[in-house]
N, C-alpha and C positions, 0 to 999 in steps of 0.2 A: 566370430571374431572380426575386425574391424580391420584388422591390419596383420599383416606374414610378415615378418622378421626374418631374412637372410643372412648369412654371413657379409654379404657386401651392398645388400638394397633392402627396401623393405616395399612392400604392395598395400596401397590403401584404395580400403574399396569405399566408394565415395557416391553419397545420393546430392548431384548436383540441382541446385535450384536459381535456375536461370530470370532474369528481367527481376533481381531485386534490387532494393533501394540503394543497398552496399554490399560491396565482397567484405563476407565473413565465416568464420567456422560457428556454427551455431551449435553443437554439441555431439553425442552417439547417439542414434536413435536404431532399434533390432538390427544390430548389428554393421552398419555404418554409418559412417562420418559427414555428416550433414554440414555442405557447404551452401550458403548463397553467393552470388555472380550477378553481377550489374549486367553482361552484356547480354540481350536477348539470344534463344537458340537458335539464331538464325545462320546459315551459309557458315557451321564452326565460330562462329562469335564468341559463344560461353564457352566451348572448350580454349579457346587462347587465352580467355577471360580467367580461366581457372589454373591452366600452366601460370601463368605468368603471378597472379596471386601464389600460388602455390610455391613458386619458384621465390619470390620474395620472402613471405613467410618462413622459410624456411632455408634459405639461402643458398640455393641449389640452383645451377645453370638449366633455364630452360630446354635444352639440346638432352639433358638429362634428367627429363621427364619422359617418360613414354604412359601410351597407352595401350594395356593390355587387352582390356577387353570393355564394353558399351559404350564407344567411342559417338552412338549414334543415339545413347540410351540416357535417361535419369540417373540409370544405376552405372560407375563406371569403379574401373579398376588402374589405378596405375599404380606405377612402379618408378622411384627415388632413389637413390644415393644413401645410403644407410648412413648419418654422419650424430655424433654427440649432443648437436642441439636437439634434432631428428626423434631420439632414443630418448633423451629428455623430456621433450613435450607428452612422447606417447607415455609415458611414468609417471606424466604428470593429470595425462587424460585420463588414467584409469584408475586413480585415486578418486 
């Protein structure tokens, strides 16, 4: 599964792809969330790159984005604010 559901957050586990043309959510692929990120992986570039999309996206305060785990990796894991729109989109991802 792509995503944990909590009572107050949810964990998406997220295969980042760094130095693309544009930040976008490109679809699921075995079992996660494939994003592209404009910044390259250089010195945390694409991870800010990805907060701060993500935090748009979603309308969620960067400060409450964390990451839980492959902070250093392709494959990463964070964790959000579990909110309406949030639960909506994943409803809508797995249609």
């Amino acid at each position: 599964m792509w995503f944990n559901m909590q009572e107050e957050y949810v964990e998406l586990f997220i295969s980042a792809r760094p130095a693309s043309s544009k930040n976008e959510i490109v679809g699921i692929f075995n079992d996660t969330l494939k994003i592209k990120v404009k910044a390259p992986a250089v010195e945390g570039a694409a991870n800010k790159e990805l907060v701060k999309f993500i935090s748009k996206q979603f309308k969620v305060p960067k400060s409450e984005i964390l990451f839980i785990s492959g902070e250093t990796s392709k494959r990463k894991c964070i964790r959000l604010p579990r909110t309406e729109q949030l639960e909506a989109w994943i409803e809508e991802m797995q249609k």
